[in-house]
gemmi code that builds the backbone of each chain (N, CA, C; Angstrom):
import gemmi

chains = {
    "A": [
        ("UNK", (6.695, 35.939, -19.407), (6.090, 37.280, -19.267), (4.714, 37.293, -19.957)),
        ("UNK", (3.841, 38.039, -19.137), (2.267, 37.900, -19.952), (2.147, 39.549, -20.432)),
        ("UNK", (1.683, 39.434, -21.751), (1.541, 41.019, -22.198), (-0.241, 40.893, -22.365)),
        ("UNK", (-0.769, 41.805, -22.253), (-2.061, 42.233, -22.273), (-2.531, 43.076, -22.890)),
        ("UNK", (-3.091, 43.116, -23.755), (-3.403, 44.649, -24.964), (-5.124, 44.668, -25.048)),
        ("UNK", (-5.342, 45.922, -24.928), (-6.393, 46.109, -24.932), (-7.243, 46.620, -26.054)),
        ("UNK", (-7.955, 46.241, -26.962), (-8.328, 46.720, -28.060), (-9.258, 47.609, -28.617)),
        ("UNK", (-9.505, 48.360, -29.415), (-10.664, 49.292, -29.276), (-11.856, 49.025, -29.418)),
        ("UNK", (-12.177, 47.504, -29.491), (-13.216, 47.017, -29.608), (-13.726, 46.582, -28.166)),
        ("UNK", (-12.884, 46.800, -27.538), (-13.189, 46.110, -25.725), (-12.469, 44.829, -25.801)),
        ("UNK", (-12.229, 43.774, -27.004), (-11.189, 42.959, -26.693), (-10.154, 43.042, -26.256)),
        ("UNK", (-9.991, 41.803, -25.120), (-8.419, 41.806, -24.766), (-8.057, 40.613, -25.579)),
        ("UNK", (-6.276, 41.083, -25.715), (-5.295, 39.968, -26.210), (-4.496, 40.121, -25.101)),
        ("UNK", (-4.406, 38.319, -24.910), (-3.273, 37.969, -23.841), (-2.698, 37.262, -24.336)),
        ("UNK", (-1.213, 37.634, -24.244), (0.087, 36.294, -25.437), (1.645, 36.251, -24.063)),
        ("UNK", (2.046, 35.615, -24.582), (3.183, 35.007, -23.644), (2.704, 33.954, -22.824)),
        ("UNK", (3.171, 34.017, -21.931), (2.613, 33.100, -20.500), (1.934, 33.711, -19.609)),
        ("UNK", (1.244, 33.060, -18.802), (0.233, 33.420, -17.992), (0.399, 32.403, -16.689)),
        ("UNK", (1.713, 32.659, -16.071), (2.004, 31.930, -14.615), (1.697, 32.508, -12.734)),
        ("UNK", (2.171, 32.322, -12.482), (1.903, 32.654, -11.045), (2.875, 33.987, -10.883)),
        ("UNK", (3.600, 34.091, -11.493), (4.058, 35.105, -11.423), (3.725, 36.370, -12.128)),
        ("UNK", (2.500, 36.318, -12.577), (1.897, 37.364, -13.888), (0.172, 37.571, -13.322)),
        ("UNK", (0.042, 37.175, -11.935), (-1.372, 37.037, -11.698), (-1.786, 38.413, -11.709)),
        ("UNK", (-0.908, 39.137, -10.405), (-1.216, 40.430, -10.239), (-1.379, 41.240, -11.335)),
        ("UNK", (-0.306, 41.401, -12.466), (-0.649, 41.951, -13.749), (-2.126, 41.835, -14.452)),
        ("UNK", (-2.153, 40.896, -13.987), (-3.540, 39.658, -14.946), (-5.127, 40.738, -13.903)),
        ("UNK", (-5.037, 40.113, -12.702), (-5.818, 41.310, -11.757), (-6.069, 42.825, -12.306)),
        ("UNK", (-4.854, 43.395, -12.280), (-5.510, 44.743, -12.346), (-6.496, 45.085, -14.047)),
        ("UNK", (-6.000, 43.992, -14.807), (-6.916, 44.409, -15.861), (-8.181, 44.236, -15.944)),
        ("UNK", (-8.293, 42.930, -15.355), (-9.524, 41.717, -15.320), (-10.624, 41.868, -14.400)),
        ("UNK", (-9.770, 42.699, -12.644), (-10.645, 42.661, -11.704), (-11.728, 43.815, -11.879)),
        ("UNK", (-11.299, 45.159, -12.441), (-12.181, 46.079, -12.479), (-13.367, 45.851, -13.468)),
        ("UNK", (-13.701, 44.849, -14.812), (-13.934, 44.421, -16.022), (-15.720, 44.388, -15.168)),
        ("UNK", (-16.714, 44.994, -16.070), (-17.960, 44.952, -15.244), (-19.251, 45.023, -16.651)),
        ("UNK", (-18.690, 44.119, -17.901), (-19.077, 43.924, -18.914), (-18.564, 42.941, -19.435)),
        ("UNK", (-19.456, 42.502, -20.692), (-18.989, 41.247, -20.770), (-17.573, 41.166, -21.980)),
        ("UNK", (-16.887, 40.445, -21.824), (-15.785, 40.731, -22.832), (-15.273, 38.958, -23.966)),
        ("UNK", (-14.531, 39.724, -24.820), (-13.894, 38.313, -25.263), (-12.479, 38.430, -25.272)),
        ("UNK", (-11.796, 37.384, -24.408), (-10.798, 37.375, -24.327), (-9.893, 36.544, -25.560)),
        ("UNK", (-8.885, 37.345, -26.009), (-8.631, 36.776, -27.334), (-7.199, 35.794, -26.972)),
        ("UNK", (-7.180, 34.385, -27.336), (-5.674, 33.967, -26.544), (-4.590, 33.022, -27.877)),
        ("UNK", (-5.054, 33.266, -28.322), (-3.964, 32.658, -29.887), (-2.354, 33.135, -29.501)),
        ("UNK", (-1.851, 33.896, -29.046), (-0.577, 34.022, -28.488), (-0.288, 34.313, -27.081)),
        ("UNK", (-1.480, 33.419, -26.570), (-0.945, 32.906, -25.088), (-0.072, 31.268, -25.333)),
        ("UNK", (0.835, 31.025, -24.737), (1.392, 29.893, -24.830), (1.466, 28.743, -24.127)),
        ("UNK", (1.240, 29.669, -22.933), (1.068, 28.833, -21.894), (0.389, 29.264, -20.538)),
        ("UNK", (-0.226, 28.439, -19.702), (-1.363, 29.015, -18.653), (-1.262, 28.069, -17.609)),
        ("UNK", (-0.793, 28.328, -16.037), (-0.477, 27.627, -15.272), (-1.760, 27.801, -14.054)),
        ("UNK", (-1.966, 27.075, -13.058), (-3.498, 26.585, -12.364), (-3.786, 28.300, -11.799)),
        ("UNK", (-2.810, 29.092, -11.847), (-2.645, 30.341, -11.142), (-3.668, 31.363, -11.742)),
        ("UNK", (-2.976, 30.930, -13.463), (-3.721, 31.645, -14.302), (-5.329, 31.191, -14.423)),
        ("UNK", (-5.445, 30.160, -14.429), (-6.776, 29.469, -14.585), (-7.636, 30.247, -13.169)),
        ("UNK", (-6.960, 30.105, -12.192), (-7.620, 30.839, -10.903), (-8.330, 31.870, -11.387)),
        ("UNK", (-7.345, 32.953, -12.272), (-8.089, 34.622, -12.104), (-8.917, 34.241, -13.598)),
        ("UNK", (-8.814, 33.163, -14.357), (-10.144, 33.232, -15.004), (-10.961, 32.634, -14.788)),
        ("UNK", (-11.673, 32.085, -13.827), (-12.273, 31.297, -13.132), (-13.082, 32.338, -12.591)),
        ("UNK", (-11.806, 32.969, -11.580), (-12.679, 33.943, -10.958), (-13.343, 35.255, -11.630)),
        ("UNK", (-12.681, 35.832, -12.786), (-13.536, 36.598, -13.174), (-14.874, 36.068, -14.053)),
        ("UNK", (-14.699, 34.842, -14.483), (-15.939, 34.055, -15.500), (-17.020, 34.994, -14.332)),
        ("UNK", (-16.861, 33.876, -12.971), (-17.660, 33.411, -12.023), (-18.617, 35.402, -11.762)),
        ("UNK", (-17.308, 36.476, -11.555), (-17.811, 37.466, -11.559), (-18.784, 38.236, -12.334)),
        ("UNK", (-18.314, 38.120, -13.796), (-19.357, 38.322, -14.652), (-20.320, 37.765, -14.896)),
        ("UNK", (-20.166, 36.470, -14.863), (-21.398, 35.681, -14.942), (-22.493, 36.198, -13.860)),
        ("UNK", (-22.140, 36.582, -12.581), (-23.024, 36.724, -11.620), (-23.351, 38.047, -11.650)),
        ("UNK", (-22.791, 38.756, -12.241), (-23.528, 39.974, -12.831), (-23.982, 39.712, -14.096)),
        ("UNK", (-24.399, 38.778, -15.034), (-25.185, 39.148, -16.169), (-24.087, 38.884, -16.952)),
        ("UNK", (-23.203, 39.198, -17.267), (-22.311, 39.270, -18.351), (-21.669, 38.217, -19.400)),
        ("UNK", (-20.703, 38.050, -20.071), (-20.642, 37.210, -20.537), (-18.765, 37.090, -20.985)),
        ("UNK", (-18.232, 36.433, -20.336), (-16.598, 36.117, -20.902), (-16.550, 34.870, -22.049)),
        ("UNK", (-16.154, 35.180, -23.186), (-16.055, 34.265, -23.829), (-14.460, 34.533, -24.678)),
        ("UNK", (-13.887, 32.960, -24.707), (-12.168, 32.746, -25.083), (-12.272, 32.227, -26.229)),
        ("UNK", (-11.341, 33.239, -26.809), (-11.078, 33.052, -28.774), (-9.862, 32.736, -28.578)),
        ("UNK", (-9.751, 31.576, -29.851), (-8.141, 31.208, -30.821), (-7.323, 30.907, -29.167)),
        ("UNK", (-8.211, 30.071, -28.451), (-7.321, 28.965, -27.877), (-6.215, 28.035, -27.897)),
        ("UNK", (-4.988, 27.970, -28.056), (-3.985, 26.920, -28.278), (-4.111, 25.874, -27.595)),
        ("UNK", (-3.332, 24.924, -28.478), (-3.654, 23.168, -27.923), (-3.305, 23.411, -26.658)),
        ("UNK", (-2.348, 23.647, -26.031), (-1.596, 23.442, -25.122), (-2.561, 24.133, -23.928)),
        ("UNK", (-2.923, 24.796, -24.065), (-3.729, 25.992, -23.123), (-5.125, 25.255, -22.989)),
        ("UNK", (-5.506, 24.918, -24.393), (-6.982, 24.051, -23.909), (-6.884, 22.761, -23.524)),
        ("UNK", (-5.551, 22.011, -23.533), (-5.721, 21.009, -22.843), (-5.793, 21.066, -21.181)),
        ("UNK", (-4.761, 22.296, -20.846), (-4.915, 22.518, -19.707), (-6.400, 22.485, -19.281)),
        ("UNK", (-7.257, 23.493, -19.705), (-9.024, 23.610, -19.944), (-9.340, 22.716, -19.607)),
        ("UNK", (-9.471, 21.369, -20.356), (-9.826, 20.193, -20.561), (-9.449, 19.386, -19.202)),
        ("UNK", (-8.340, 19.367, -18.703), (-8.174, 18.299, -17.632), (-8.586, 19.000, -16.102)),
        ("UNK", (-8.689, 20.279, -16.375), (-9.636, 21.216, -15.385), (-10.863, 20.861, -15.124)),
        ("UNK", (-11.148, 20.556, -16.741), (-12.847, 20.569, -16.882), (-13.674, 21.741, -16.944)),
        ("UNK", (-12.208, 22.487, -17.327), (-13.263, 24.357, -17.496), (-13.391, 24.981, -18.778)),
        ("UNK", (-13.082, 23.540, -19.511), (-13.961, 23.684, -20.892), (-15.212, 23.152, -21.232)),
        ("UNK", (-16.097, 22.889, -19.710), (-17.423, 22.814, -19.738), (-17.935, 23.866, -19.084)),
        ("UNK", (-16.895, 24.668, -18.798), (-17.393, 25.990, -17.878), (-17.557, 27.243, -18.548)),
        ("UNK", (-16.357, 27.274, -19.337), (-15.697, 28.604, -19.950), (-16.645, 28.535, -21.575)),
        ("UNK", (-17.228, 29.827, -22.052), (-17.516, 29.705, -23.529), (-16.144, 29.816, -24.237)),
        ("UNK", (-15.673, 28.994, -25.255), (-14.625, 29.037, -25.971), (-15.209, 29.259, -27.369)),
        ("UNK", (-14.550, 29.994, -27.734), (-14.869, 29.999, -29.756), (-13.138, 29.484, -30.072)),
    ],
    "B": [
        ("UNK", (21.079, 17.754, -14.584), (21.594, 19.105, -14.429), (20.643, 19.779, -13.412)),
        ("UNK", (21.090, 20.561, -12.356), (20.530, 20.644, -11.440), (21.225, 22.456, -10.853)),
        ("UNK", (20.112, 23.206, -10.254), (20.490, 24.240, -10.017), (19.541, 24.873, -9.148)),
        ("UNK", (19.953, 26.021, -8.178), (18.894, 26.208, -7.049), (18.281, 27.886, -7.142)),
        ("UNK", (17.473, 28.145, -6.881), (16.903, 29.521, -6.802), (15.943, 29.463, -6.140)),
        ("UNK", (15.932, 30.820, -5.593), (15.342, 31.563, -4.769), (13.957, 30.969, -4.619)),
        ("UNK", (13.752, 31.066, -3.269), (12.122, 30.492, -3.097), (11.275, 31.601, -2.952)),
        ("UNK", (11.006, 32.553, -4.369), (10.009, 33.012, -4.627), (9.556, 33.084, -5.633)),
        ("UNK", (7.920, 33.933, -6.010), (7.499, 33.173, -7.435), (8.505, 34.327, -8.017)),
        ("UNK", (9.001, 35.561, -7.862), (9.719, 36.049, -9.108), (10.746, 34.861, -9.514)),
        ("UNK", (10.775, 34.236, -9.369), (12.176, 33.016, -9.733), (11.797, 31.921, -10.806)),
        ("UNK", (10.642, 32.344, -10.818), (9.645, 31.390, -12.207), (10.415, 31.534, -13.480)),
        ("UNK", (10.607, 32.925, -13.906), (11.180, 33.238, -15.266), (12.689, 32.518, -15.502)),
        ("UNK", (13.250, 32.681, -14.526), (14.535, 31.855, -14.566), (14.421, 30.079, -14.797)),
        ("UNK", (13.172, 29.603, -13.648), (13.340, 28.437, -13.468), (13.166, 27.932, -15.068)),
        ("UNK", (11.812, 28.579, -15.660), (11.697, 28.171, -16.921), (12.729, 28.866, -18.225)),
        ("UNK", (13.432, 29.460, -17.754), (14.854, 29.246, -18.805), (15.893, 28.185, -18.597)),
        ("UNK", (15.663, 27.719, -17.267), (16.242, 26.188, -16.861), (15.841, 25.414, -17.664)),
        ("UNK", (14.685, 25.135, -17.700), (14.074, 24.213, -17.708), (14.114, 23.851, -19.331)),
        ("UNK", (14.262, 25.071, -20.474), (14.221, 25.311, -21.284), (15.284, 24.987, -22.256)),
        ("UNK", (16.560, 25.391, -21.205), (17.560, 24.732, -21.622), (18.275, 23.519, -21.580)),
        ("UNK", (17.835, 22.871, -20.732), (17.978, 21.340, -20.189), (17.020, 20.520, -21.855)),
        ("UNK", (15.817, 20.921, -21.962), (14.932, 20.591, -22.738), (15.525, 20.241, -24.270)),
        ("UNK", (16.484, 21.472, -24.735), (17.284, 21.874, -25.529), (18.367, 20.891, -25.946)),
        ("UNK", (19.047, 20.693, -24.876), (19.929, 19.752, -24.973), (19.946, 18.467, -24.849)),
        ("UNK", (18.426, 18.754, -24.004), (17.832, 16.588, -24.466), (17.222, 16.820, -25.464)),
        ("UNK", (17.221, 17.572, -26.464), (16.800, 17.549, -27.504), (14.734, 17.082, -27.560)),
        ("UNK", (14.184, 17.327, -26.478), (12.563, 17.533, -26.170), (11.976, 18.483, -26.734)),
        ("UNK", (10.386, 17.448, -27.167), (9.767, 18.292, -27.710), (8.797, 20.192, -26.794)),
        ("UNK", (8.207, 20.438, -27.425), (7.370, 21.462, -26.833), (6.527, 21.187, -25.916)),
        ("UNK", (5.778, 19.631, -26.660), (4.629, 19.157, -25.351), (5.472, 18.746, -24.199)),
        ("UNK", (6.697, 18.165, -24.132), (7.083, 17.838, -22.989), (8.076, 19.440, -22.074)),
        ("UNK", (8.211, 20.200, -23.563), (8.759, 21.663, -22.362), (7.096, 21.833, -21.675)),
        ("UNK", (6.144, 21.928, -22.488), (5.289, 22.578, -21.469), (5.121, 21.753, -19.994)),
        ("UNK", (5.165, 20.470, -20.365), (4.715, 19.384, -18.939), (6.242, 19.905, -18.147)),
        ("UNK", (7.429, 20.184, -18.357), (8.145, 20.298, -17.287), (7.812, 21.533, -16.648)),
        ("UNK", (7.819, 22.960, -17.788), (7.644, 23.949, -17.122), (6.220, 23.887, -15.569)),
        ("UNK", (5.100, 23.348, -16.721), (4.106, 23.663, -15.773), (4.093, 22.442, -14.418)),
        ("UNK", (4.691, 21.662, -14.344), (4.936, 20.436, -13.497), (5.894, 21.160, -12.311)),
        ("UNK", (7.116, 22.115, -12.417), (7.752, 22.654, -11.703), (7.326, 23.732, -11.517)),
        ("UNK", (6.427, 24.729, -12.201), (5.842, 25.855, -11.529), (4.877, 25.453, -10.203)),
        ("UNK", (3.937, 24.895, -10.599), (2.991, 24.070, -9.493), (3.598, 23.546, -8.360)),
        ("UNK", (4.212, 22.919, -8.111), (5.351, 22.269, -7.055), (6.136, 23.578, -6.468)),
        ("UNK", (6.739, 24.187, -7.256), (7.283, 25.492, -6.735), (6.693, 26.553, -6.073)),
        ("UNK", (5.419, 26.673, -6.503), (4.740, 27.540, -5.827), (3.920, 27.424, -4.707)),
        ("UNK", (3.603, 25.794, -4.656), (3.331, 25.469, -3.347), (4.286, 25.566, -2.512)),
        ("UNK", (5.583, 25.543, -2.524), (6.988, 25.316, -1.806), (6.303, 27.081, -1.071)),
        ("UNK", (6.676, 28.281, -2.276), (6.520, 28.996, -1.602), (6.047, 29.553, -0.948)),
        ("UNK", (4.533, 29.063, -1.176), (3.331, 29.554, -0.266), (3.000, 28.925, 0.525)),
        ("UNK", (3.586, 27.293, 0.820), (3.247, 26.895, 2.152), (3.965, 26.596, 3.279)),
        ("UNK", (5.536, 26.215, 2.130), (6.588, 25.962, 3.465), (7.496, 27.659, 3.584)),
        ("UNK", (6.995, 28.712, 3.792), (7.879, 29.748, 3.628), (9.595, 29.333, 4.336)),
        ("UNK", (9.191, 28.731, 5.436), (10.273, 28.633, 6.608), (11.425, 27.686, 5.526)),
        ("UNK", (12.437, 27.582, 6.389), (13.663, 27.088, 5.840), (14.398, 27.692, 5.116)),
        ("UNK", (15.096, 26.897, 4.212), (16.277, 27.705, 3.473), (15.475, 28.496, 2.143)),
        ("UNK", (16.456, 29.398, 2.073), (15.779, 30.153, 1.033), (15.787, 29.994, -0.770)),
        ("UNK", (16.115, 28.845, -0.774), (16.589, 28.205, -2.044), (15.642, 27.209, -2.447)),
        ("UNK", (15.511, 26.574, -3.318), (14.834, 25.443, -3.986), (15.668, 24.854, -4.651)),
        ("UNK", (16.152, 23.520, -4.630), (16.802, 22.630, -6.094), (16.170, 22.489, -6.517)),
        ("UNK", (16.171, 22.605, -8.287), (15.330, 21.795, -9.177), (16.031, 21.033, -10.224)),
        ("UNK", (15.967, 19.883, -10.665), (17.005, 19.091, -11.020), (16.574, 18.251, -11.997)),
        ("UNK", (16.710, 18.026, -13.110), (16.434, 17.230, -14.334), (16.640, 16.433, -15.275)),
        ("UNK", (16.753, 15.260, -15.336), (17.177, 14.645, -15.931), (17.102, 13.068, -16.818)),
        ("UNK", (17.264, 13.013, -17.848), (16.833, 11.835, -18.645), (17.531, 10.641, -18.267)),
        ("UNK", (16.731, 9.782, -18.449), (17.767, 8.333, -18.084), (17.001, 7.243, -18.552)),
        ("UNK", (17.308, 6.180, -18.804), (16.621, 5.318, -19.420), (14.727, 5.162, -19.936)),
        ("UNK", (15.115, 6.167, -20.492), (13.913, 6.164, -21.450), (12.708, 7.533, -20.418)),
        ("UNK", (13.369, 7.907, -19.140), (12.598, 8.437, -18.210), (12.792, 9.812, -17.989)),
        ("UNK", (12.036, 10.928, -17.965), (12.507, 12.359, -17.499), (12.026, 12.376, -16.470)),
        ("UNK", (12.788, 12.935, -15.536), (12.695, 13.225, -13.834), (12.893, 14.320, -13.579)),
        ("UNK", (12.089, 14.781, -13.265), (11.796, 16.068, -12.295), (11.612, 16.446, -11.035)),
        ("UNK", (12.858, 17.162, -10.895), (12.784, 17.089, -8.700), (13.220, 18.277, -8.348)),
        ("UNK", (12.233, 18.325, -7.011), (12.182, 19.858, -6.460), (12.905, 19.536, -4.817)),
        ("UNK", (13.425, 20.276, -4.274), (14.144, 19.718, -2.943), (14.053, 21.033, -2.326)),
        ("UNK", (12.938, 20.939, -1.560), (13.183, 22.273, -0.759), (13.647, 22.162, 1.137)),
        ("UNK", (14.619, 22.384, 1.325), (15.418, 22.497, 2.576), (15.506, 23.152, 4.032)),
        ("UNK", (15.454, 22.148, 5.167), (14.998, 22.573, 6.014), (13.433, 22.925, 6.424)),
        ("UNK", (12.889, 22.190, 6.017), (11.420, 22.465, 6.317), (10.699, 21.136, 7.177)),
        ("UNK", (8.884, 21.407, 7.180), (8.577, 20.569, 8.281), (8.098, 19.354, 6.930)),
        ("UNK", (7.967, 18.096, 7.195), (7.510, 17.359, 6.259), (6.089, 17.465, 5.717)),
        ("UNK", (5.534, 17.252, 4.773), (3.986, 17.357, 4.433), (4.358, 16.657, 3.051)),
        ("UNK", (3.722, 15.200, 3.078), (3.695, 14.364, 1.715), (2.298, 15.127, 0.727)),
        ("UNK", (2.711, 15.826, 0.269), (1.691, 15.981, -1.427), (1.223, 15.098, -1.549)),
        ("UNK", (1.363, 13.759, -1.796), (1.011, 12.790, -2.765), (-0.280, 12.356, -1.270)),
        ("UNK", (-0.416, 12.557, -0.100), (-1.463, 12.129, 0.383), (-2.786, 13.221, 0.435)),
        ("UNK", (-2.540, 14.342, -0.326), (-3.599, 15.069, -0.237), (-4.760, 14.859, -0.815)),
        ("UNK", (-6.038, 14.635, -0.138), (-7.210, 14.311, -1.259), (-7.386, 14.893, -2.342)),
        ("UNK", (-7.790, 13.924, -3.363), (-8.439, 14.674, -4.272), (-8.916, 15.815, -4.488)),
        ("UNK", (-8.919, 16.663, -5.083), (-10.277, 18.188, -4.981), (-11.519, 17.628, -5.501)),
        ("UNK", (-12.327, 17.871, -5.171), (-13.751, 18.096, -6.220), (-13.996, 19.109, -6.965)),
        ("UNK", (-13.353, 18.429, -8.480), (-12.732, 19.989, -9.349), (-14.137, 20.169, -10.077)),
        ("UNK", (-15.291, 19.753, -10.356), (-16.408, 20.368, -10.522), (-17.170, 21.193, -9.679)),
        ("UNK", (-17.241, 20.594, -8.072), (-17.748, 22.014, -7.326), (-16.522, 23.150, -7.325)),
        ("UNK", (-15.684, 22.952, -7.401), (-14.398, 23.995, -7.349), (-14.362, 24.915, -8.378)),
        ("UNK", (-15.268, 24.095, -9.691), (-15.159, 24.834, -11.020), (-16.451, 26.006, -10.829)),
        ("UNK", (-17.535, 25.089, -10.024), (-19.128, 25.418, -9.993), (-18.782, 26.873, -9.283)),
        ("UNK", (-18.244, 26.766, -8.481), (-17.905, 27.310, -6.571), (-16.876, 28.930, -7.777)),
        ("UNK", (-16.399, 28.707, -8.034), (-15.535, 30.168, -9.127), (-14.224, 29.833, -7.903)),
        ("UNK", (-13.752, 28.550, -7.257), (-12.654, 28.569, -6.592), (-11.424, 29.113, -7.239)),
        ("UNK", (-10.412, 29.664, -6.698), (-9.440, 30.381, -7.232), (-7.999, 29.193, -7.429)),
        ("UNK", (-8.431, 28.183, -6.310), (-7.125, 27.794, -6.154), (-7.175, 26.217, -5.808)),
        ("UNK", (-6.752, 25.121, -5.647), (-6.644, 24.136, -5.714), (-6.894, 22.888, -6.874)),
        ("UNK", (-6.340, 23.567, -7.913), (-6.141, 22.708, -8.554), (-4.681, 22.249, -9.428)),
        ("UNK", (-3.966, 22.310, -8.967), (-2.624, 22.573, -9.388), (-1.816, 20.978, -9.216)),
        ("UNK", (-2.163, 20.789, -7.985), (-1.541, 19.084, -7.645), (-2.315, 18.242, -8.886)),
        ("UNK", (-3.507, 18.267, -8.451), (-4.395, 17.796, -9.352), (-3.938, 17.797, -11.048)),
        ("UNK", (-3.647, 18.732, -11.465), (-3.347, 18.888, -13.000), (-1.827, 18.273, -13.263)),
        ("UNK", (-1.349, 18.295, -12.278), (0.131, 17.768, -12.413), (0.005, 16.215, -12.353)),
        ("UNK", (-0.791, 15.563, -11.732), (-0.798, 14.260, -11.032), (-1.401, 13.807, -13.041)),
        ("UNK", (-2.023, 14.565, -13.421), (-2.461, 14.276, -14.724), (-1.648, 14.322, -16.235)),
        ("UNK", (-0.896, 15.382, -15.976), (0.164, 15.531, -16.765), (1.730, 14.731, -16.810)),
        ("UNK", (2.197, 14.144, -15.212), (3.173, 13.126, -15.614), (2.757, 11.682, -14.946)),
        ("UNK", (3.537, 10.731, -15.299), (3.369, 9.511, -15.227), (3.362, 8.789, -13.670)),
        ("UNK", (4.220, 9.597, -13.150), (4.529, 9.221, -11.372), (4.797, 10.469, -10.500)),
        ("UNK", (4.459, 10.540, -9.333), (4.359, 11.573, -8.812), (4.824, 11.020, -7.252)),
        ("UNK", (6.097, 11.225, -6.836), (6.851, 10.880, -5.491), (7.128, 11.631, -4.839)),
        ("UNK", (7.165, 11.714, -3.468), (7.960, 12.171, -2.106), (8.465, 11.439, -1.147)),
        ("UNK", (9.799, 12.473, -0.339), (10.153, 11.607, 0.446), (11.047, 12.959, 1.014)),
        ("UNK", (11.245, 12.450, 2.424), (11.655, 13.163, 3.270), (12.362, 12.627, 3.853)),
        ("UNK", (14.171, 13.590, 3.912), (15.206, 12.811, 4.575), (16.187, 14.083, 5.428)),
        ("UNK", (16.435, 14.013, 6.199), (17.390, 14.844, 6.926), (17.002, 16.450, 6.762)),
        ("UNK", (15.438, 16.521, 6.953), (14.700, 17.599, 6.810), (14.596, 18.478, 5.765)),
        ("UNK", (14.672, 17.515, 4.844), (14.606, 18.158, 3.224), (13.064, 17.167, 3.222)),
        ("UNK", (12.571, 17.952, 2.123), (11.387, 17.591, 1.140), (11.643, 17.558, -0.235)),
        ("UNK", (11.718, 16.349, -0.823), (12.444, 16.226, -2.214), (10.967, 15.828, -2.796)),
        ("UNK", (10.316, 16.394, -4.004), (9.299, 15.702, -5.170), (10.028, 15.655, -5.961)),
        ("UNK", (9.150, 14.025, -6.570), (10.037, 13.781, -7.498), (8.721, 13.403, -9.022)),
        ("UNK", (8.702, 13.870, -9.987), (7.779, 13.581, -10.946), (8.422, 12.549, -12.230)),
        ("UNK", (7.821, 11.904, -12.669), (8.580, 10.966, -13.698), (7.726, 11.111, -14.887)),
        ("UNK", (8.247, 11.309, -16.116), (7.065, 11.443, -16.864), (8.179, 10.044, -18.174)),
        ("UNK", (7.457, 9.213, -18.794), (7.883, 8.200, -19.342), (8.045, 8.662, -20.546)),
        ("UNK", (9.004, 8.722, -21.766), (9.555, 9.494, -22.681), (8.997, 7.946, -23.977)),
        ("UNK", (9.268, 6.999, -23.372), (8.784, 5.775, -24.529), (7.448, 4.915, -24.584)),
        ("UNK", (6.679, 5.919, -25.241), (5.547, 4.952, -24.862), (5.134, 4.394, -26.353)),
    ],
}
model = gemmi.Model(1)
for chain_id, residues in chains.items():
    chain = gemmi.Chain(chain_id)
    for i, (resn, *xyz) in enumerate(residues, 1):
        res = gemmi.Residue()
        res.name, res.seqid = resn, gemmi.SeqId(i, " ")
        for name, pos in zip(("N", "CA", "C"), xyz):
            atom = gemmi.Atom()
            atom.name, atom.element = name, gemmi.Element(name[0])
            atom.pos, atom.b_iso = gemmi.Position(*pos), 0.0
            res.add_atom(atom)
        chain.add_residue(res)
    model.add_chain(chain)
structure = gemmi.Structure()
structure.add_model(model)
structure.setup_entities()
């Protein structure tokens, strides 16, 4: 299950999993997003090619409007995924 | 240990309490729960989004054996299509491009050690091997 919290700073936290079955959830937060944000992921656990899709695609969105997505408190497991993607030459990570 | 569900993605949450518990009792670490979970989500979800037709079930089946964890998906009644001959992606224009989707074979082919198919009496069985002694 992927939970999503939204913070009063404009950060999001995303923790649980983030599979193919959590995209649509993942969408309605992400697709309307028309500023730049930091997505916070220290209690995400896990992130399957599904999930990587809708951040891909929103990077790609903001980026092409100006904006800026950048991913905090990454886990091993999640940035290795990144890594064999190669969208940890894509994605700003802190 | 081997058990079948539904060929849709709501069936993820289950598969990975399968998967979880099998893990459990081979006594596996975390890095290798994550390589099964995400090794059988990927495979599974192509099942459902490309072969809809056939039976409405999936086997997924797991198990240790000489030094080897095996991972197999058997989805039934369908038309054949070998995975393992699909080209490569070009996961930098794909990354460049903001593609949504094709990279999933790809990340799996990276994460275990062998990656098989085979087709018999109109089943499609994958089979992934990931080597436990290195």
């Amino acid at each position: 299950m992927l939970n999503i919290e939204l913070k009063e700073n404009g950060d999001i936290v995303l923790s649980g999993r983030f599979d193919a079955s959590q995209v649509e959830k993942a969408q309605e937060v992400l697709e309307p997003l028309a500023r730049s944000v930091s997505i916070d992921l220290e209690k995400l656990d896990y992130i399957s090619s599904a999930g990587l899709g809708i951040f891909i695609a929103t990077y790609k969105r903001l980026s092409d409007q100006g904006h800026k997505m950048v991913l905090k408190n990454v886990s091993q497991y999640v940035l290795n995924v990144f890594q064999l993607s190669r969208l940890d030459k894509v994605f700003e990570i802190e | 240990m081997e058990r079948t569900f539904s060929k849709k993605i709501e069936s993820l949450g289950e598969i990975f309490s399968f998967a979880e518990e099998f893990a459990a009792k081979s006594k596996l670490g975390d890095d290798l729960v994550f390589k099964i979970n995400f090794s059988i989500e990927e495979v599974f979800t192509n099942m459902v989004k490309y072969s809809p037709e056939g039976s409405e079930d999936v086997a997924v089946s797991l198990d240790v054996e000489k030094g080897r964890l095996k991972i197999e998906l058997t989805d039934f009644k369908v038309d054949k299509f070998d995975i393992t001959k699909i080209p490569e992606p070009d996961i930098d224009r794909a990354n460049r491009e903001g593609d949504k989707g094709g990279r999933g074979l790809f990340l799996v082919k990276n994460l275990v050690d062998d990656l098989g198919y085979c087709y018999e009496n109109g089943n499609s069985k994958i089979t992934m091997t990931i080597n436990l002694e290195k």
